[in-house]
C-alpha positions, 0 to 999 in steps of 0.5 A: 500500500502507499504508506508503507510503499513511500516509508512515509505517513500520509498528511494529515496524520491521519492514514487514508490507505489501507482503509476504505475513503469517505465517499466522495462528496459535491460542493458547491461554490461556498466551497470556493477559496476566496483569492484575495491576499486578506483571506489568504493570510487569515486563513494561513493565521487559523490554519493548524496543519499542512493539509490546511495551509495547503489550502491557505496558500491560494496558487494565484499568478502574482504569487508563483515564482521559481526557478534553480541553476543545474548546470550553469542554465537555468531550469524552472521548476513546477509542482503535480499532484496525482489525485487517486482514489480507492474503489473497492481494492482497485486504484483509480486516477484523476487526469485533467485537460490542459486548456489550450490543446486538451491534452491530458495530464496532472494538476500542477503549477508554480511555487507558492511563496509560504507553501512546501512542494507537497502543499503546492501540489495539494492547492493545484488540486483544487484549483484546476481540478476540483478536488480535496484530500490527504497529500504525501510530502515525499514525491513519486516522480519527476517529468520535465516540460517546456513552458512560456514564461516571460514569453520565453521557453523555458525548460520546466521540472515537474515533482509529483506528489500522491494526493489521496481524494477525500473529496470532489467538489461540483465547482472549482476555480477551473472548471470552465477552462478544463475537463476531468476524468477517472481512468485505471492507471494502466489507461491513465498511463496511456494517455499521458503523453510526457514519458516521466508521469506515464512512468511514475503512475505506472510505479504507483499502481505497482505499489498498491 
């Protein structure tokens, strides 16, 4: 299973592997996180564990930077989350569209100042696909992509995180800009189109 498969305990301390999820649940837009910088660092000030501040750390655009030097270049890096489920003894996996070409991949994004990479992940989640629950802070992968930023390509690392979904709200943040979807992971796997994430679920789905 993913605890003892990563050597790690899921956050919160909670585990949800090895026991059957809470039934996913619909929301509606009081769910919303509010993006303003007041309700964020509010929200931050009452937050009492990692899973909350996740979620406190709202990815807006003016709050995403980063970047490391490897090899005298610069390389800029994002953060996934590869949300799954538990049906029955089976795993499911949550892909979403990318809004220009619709092509399936994970959530992700930049950092999020005052956010860990794992509870970078977690907020990517919500945001772009909708969905809640318990992430794991120590990664499953790594895929590398290009992006515009600055309107420059730049070569961008991505680190991937296993999200277990407690719950699926009916609106989110980007729900009129992308589709989703639960696949078994082998067909995940085939619909991924960068080599590094169609490994890393292809790895996750062997340590179930």
């Amino acid at each position: 299973m993913l605890g003892k498969a990563l050597g790690a305990r899921i956050v919160p301390e909670r585990s949800l592997v090895g026991a059957s999820l809470p039934a996913i649940t619909e929301t509606t837009n009081q769910d919303l996180v509010a993006d303003t910088e007041g309700g964020i660092a509010a929200h931050a000030k009452a937050a009492g564990s990692s899973f909350d501040r996740a979620f406190a750390c709202v990815g807006t655009t003016a709050m995403k930077t980063g970047c490391l030097s490897l090899e005298g270049s610069m390389k800029f890096k994002q953060f996934a989350a590869l949300p799954f489920r538990m049906r029955d003894r089976d795993v499911e996996i949550l892909l979403i569209t990318t809004r220009k070409k619709g092509r399936w991949i994970v959530p992700k994004g930049w950092p999020i100042k005052r956010c860990t990479p794992h509870e970078t992940a977690a907020t990517e989640a919500y945001e772009e696909a909708g969905v809640r629950g318990s992430v794991d802070p120590r990664h499953i992968g790594r895929f590398q992509k290009r992006r515009l930023k600055k309107k420059q390509s730049v070569v961008c690392e991505v680190t991937i995180y296993p999200l277990a979904v407690e719950s699926q709200h009916a609106n989110w943040p980007e729900k009129h800009q992308r589709s989703r979807a639960w696949f078994t992971p082998r067909r995940a796997a085939k619909l991924v189109k960068k080599p590094g994430l169609r490994r890393a679920i292809r790895d996750f789905e062997e340590r179930q």
